[in-house]
C-alpha positions in Angstrom: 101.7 112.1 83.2 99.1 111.6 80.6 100.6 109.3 79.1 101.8 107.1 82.1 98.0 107.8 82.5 96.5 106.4 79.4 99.0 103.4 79.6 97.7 102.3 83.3 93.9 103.0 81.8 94.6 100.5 78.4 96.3 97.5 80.8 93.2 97.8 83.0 90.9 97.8 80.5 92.7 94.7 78.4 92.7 92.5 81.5 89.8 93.5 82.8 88.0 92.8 79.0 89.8 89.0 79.1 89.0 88.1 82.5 92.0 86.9 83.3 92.3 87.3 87.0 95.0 85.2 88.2 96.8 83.5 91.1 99.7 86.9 91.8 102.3 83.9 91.9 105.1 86.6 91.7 103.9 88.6 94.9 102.8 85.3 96.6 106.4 84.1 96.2 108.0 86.8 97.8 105.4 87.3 100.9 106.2 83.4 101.3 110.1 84.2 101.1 109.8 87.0 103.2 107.8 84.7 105.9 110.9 82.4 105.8 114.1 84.0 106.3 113.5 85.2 109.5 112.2 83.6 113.2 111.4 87.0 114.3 108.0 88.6 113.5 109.6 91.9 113.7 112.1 91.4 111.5 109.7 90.0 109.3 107.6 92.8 109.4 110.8 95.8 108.9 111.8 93.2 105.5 108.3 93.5 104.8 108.1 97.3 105.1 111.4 98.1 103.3 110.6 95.6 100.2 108.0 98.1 100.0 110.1 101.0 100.0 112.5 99.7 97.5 109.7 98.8 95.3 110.1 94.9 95.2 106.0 94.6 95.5 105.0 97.2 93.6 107.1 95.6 90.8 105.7 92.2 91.3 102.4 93.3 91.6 102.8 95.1 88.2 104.4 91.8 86.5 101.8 89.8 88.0 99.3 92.0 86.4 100.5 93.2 83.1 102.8 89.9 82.2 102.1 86.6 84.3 98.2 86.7 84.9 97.8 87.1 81.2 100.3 84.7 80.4 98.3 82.1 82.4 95.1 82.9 81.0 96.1 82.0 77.5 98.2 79.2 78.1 96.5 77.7 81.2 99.6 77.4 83.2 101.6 80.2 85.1 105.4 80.6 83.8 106.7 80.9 87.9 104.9 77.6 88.8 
């Protein structure tokens, strides 16, 4: 727990020290595929929910924040664009 702890304090702290806040293309591409495979707001909404549950967001999210962001800040150009 600490240590799962210390590692979530250090990421924050490196990307909040570059300033890198970038564009989430990882999470924005799946909202915008979620958006599209469906005509139905409510199924829409139960995909939406269960890529939740399984962890699909949560994983982008964390990509987007530890890998992707910070690989655009350096290079100037986002590796899923």
């Amino acid at each position: 727990m600490r240590r799962t702890l210390a590692t979530a304090t250090l990421a924050l702290a490196l990307s909040a020290s570059t300033g890198c806040y970038g564009t989430y293309q990882a999470t924005k591409k799946v909202n915008a595929w979620n958006g599209h495979v469906t005509g139905s707001k409510v199924a829409n909404s139960l995909i939406h929910f269960g890529l939740w549950i399984i962890p699909v967001y949560e994983l982008c999210i964390a990509g987007d924040f530890l890998i992707f962001n910070n690989v655009e800040f350096i290079t100037g150009s986002n590796p899923l664009n």
